[in-house]
Structures are given as C-alpha cells and as structure tokens.
N, C-alpha and C positions, 0 to 999 in steps of 0.2 A: 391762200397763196403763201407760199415761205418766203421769208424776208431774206435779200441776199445777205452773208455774212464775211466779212472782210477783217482779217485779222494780221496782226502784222507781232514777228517774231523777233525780237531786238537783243545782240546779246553785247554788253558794254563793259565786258571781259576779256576783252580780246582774244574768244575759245576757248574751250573746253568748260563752256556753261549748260550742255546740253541740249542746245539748239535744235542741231540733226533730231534727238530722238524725242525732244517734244511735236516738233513740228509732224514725225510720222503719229503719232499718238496724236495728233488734232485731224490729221488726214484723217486715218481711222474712225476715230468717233463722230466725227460730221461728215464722212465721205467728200470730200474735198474735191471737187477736177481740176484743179491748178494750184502749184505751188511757185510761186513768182520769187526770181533770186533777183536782189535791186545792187550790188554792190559786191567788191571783191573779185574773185575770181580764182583760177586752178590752186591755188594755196589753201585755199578752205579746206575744213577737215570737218565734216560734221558726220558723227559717229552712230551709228543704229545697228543695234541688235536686236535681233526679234528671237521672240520664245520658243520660238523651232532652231535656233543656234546660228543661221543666218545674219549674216553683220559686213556692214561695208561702210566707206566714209568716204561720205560725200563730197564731193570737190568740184564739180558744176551742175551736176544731173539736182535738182530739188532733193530734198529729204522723202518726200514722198512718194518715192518713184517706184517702191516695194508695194504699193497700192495700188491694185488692177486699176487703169483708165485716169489714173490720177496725170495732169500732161503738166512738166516742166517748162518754163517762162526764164530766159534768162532776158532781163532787161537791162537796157543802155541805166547807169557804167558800167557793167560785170565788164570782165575782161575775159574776154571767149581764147581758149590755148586749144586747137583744133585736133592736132594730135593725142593730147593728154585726156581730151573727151572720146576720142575710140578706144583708148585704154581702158577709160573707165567703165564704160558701154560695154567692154567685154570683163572686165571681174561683176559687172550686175547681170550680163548675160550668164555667167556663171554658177552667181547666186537665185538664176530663174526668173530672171527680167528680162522677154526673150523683144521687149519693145520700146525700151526706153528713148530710142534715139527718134523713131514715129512719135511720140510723144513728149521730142523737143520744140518748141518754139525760139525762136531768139531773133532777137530785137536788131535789124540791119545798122542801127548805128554804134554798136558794141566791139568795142576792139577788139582784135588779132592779135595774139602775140605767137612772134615767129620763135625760132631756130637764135636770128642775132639777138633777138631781145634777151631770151634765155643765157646765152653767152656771154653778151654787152655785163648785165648784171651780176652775173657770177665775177668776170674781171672787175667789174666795178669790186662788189664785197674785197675782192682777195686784195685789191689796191689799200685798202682804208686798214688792212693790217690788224692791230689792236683795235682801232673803234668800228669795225665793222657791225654792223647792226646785228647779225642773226638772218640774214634771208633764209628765205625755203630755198631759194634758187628757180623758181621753175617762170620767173622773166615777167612775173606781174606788175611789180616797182619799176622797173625798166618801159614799160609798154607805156604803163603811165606817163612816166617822165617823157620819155618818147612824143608822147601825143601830143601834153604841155609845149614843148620847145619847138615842134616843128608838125602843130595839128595836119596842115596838108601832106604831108607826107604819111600818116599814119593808116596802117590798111583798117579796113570796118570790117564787119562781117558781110553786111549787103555788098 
C-alpha cells in the first residue's frame, strides 16, 4: 500500500524563489492530485515554464494545474478575486488547460475581494504618497484589512 505523502512548499522570500515551478516538478514526479494554496491570493505570481515553451504564472489556480487531473485547493485565508480567476482560467485555457476551473476546489470561508476592495486600495496606496508601500493593486491588502475591521460585513465565498 503507498504511504500518503504530504508535502508542503514554503517560500520566505517574499517570491521569486521558485515556488510555482518546484511545486510543478513535484506534481510531475510523484503525480500529485491536489495542489492546496493555504495563503495569499490574486497577487501571487508563481512562474512555470515547461520544456515545450509553455509558461504562465500563477496567481490562484495551484502551480500544478499543467498536470492532467492534478485538482486545485484554494484554502481559507487565500483571498479568492473572482474576476481575475476567469482571466486566468483563460490564459491556461490558452496554454491547453482546457479544465482548470472543474478542477477548482475552494474553501466557502475564503474571502472575496470585490471591484471597492480593489479601488479602496489603490486610493489607499496613491494617499500615503512617498511612503506608499509598493501594492500590486489588485485589492488583496484591502480585503484583508476589510475583514479585520468589520468581519460581518465581509463577503466569503460560500
């Protein structure tokens, strides 16, 4: 009987450590059915190229999602951007991942981030002037803080 195997990919770089394409390279070699994202959200950039020239980066769909049957997990806190995952769902439909989204799972208590959240933050950034942080912009810090300050009001996925 095969022992189940559970491995967990950490990267304390704040990206661009390779994550995305280890993670598809462990898919690969153990055939993996699930790639579980525990944290973060549409800001992620986890990058994979494969040796046919094929490449996309990752931003909620798992890293493994170029691997037939492999099924995406996004678990509570990811921050689910509902929009930005059809987008992405079609550059991988592009690059010949004609199922990714049959192959999402996600976790009903995993935030939402809308349209204000996206907006809210961007004014936040452009406010703070000189000390502005650097956002991506695409409303992940906002969603958060959101939750924090006023959790009942915050939409879930479920």
């Amino acid at each position: 009987m095969d022992a189940t195997r559970l491995v967990s990919v950490i990267g304390l770089a704040f990206g661009d450590c390779g994550k995305g394409l280890f993670v598809d390279y462990l898919c690969r070699l153990w055939h993996a059915h699930t790639v579980v994202r525990f944290n973060g959200g549409g800001q992620a950039g986890h990058n994979v190229v494969l040796p046919d020239g094929r490449r996309h980066t990752f931003s909620q769909f798992g890293a493994g999602a170029f691997v037939a049957g492999t099924c995406s997990v996004l678990a509570y806190p990811v921050i689910v951007h509902p929009g930005a995952l059809l987008v992405e769902h079609e550059y991988l439909r592009r690059c010949g991942v004609d199922d990714a989204l049959a192959r999402l799972l996600i976790d009903a208590r995993c935030r939402v981030t809308t349209p204000f959240h996206q907006a809210a933050g961007r004014l936040r950034e452009l406010a703070r002037g000189d000390a502005a942080h650097g956002s991506c912009g695409v409303g992940v810090g906002e969603t958060v803080r959101h939750g924090l300050q006023h959790a009942a009001q915050i939409l879930r996925y479920g």
